[in-house]
C-alpha positions as CSV (number, residue, x, y, z in Angstrom):
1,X,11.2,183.8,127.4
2,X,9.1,187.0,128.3
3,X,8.4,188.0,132.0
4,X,4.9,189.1,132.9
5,X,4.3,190.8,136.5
6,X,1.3,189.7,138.3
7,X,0.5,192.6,139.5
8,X,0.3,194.1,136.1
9,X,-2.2,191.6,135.0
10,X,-5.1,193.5,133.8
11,X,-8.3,191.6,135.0
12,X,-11.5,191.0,133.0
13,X,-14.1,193.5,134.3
14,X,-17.2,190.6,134.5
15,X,-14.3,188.3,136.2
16,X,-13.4,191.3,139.0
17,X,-17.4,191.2,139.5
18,X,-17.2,187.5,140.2
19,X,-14.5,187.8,142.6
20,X,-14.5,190.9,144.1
21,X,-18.2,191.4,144.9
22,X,-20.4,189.6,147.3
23,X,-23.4,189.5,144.9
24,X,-20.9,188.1,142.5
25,X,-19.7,185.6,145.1
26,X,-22.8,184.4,145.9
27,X,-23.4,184.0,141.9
28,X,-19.9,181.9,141.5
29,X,-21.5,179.2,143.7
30,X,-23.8,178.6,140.9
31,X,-21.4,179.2,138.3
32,X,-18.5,177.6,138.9
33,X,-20.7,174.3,139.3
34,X,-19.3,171.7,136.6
35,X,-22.9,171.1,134.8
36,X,-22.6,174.9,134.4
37,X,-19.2,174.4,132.2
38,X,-20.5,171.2,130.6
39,X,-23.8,172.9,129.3
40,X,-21.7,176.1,128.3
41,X,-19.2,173.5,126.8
42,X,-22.1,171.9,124.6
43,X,-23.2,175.2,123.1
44,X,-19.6,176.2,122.4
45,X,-19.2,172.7,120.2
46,X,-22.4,173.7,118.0
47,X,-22.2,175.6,115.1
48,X,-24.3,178.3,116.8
49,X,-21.5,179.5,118.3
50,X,-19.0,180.1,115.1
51,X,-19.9,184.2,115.5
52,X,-18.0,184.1,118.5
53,X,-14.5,183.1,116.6
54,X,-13.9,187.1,115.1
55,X,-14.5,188.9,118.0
56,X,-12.7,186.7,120.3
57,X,-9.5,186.9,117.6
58,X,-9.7,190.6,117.2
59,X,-10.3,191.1,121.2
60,X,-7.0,189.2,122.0
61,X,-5.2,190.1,118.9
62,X,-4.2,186.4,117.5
63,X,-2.1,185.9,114.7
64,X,-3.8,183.3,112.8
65,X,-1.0,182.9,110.6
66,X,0.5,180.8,112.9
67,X,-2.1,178.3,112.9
68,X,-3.1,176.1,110.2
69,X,-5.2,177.2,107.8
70,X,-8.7,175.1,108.2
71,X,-12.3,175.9,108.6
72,X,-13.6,175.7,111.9
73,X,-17.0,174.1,112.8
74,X,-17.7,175.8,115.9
75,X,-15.7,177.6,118.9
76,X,-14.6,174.8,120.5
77,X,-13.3,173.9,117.2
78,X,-11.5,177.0,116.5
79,X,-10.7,177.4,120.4
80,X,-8.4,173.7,120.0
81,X,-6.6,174.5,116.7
82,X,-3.3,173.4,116.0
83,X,-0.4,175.5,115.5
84,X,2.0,175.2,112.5
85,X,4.6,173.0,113.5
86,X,7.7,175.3,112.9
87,X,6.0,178.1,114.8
88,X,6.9,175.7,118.1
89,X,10.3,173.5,117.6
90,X,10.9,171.2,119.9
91,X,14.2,170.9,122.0
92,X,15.4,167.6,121.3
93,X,18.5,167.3,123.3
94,X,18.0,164.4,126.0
95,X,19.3,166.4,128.9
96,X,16.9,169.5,128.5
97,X,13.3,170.4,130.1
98,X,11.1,171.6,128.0
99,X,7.6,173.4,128.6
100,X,4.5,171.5,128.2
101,X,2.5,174.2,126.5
102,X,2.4,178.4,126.4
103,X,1.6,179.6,129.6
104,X,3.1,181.7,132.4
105,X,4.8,179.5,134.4
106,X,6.0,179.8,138.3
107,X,8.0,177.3,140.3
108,X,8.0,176.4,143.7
109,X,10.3,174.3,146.1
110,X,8.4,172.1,147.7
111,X,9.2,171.6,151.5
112,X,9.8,168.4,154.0
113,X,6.0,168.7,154.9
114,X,5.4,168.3,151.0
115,X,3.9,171.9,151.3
116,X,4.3,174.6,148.6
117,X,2.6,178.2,149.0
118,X,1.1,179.4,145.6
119,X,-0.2,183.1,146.2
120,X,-0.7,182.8,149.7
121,X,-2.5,179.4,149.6
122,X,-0.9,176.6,151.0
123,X,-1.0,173.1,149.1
124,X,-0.4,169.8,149.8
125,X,0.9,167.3,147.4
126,X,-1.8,164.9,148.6
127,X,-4.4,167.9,148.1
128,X,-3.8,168.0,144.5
129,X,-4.0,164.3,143.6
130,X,-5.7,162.3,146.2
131,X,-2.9,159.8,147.0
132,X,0.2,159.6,149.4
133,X,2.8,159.0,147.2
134,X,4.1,162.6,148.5
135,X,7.6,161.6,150.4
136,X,8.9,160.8,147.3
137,X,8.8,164.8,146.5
138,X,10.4,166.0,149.4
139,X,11.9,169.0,148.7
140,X,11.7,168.5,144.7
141,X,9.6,171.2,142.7
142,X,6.0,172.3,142.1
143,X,5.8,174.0,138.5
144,X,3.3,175.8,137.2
145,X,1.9,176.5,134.2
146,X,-1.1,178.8,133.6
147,X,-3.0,178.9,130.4
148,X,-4.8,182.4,129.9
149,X,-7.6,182.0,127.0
150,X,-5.7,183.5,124.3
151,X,-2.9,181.1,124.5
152,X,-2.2,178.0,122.5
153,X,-4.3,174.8,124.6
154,X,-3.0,172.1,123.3
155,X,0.3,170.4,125.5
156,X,3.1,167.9,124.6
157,X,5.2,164.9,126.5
158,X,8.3,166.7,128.2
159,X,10.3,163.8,127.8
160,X,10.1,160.0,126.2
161,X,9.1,157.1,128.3
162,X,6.1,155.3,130.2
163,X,3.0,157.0,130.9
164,X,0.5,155.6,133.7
165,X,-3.3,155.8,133.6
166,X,-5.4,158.9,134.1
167,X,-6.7,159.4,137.3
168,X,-10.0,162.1,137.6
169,X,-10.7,164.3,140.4
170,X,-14.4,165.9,139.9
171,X,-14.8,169.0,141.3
172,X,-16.0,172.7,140.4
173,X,-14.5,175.0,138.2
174,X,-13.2,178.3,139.5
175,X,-10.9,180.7,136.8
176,X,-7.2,180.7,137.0
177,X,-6.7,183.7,137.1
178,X,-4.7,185.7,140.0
179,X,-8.4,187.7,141.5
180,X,-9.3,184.1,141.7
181,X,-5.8,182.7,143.6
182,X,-5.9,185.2,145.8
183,X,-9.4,184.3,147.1
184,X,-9.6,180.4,146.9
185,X,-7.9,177.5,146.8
186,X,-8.4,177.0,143.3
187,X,-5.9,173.8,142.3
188,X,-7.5,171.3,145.1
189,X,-10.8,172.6,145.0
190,X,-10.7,173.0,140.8
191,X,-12.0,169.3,138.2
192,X,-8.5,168.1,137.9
193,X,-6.7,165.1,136.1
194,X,-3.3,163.1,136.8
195,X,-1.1,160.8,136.1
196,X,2.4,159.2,136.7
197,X,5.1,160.0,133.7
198,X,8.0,157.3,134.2
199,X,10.2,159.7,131.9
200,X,13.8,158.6,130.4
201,X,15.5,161.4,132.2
202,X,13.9,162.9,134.9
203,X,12.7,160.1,137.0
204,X,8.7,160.1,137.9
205,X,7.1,163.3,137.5
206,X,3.4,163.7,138.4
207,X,1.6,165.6,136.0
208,X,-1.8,167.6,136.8
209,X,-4.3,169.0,134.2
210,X,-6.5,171.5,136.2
211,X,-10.1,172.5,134.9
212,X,-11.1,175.8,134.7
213,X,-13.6,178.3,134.5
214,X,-16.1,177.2,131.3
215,X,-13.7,174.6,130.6
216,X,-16.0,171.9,129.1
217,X,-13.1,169.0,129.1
218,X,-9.9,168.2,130.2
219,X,-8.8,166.1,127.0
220,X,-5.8,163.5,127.6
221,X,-5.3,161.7,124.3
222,X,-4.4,158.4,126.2
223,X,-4.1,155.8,129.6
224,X,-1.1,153.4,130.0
225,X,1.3,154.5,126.8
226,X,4.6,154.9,125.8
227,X,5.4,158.4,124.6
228,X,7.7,160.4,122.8
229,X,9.3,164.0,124.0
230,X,7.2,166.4,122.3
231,X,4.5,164.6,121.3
232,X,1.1,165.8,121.9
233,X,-0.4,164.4,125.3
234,X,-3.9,166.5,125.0
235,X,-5.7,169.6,125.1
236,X,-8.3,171.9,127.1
237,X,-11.2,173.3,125.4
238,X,-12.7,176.6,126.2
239,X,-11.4,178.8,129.3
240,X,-8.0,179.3,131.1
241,X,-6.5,176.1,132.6
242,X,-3.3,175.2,134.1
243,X,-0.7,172.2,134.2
244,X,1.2,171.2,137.3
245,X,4.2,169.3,137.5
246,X,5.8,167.7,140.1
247,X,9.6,166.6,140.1
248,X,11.7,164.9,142.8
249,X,14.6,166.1,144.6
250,X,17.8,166.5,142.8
251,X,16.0,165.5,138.6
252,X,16.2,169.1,137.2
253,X,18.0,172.8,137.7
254,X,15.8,175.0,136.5
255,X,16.9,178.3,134.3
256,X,18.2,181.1,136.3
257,X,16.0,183.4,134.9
258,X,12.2,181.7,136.2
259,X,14.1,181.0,139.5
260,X,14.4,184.7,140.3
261,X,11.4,185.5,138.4
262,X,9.3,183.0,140.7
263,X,11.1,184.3,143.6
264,X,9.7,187.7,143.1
265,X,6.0,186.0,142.5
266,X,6.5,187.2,138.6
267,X,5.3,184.6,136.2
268,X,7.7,183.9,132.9
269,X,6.3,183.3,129.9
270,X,7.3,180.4,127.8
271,X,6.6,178.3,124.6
272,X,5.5,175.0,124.3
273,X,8.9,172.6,123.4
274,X,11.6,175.7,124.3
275,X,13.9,174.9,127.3
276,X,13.5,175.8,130.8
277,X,15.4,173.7,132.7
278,X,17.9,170.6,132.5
279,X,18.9,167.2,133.3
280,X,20.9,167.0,137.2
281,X,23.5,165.1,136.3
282,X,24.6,163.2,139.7
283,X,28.2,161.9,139.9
């Protein structure tokens, strides 16, 4: 696991516009609409948009090596390629978390009001999914994972067991990035998707797919289904997204290392399938 400071993010110059202007403001109403992703969305799935594939590997300096070796169709195409399998193993043993996806994750405790501040925003449990089944989190964990564009977008089962159906939240589609957490309240106000995962050794975890900035689709392979750890669950096309899990009090320790990271608000990241936690083992 690598650690990446916040504050150290180096922001896209059209994104700072967006976010740290007023005319750009008033242009993100318009922007961040969801027919604005879908219709960006279309485009990237035509084969018009295949000259967009080089300069977006060469600006964020890819290793296609990793990836298997396929022609791609379009953007979107390229933009939800899979990954050679040995380039992310999966941690088998039963007591061990693993990470959904890449990203650059931050946890946080989630308090007796089921409240959990993510860069000075408050959130609500019931805010992010739209139901109060929220006591059953007291002071469990929030965790989450941010996608930035260059990272793998594709995302696994963190454990084996029962998963419930799908549960859509429509709404707009602000970035993920920090200039955008600092201004808004991005993960209740952001297209989201959830669902119930009745895992073998963490007890019920809620898992949250947030939309994103020219994120055409939030793609969950299925509803009611029983799944395997590291199997894939689904996959974000274009843009920067972010997964949320939610765990109940007393399921998981999480490593030392994120803990303190998270503490001082700097985001870890980690690999889809490597470990980042464990099994509580109550005696």
């Amino acid at each position: 696991m690598d650690n990446l400071k916040l504050k150290k993010n180096k922001e896209d110059k059209y994104i700072l516009f967006f976010y740290s202007t007023i005319i750009g403001r008033l242009l993100l109403k318009i922007l961040t609409l969801n027919i604005i992703s879908k219709i960006v969305g279309l485009f990237l799935s035509t084969r018009l948009s295949k000259f967009l594939i080089k300069r977006f590997i060469k600006k964020n300096q890819i290793n296609m090596n990793d990836y298997e070796d396929i022609k791609y169709n379009s953007f979107n195409d390229f933009f939800i390629r899979k990954i050679k399998a040995q380039k992310r193993p999966i941690n088998y043993k039963e007591n061990v978390l693993i990470s959904p996806c890449d990203s650059r994750l931050l946890v946080y405790k989630i308090n007796q009001e089921n409240i959990f501040n993510i860069k000075n925003s408050y959130y609500n449990i019931y805010d992010l999914i739209n139901n109060d089944i929220s006591k059953e989190y007291y002071n469990g964990y929030a965790l989450i994972f941010r996608l930035c564009v260059d990272d793998y977008h594709r995302y696994c089962y963190i454990d084996s067991g029962i998963k419930c159906n799908n549960n859509y939240i429509k709404g707009v589609l602000h970035t993920v990035r920090p200039v955008a957490l600092d201004k808004y309240n991005v993960y209740k106000t952001n297209s989201r998707e959830w669902t119930i995962l009745k895992t073998k050794n963490f007890d019920n975890v809620i898992q949250i797919e947030v939309g994103a900035l020219c994120v055409g689709k939030i793609v969950n392979h299925h509803q009611k289904y029983s799944f395997k750890k590291g199997e894939e669950k689904g996959y974000f096309k274009f843009g920067g997204s972010t997964i949320v899990l939610l765990f109940k009090e007393n399921t998981i320790k999480i490593d030392k290392e994120i803990l303190n990271n998270s503490l001082n608000n700097i985001e870890t990241i980690v690999k889809l399938g490597e470990k980042i936690g464990n099994k509580v083992s109550l005696r």
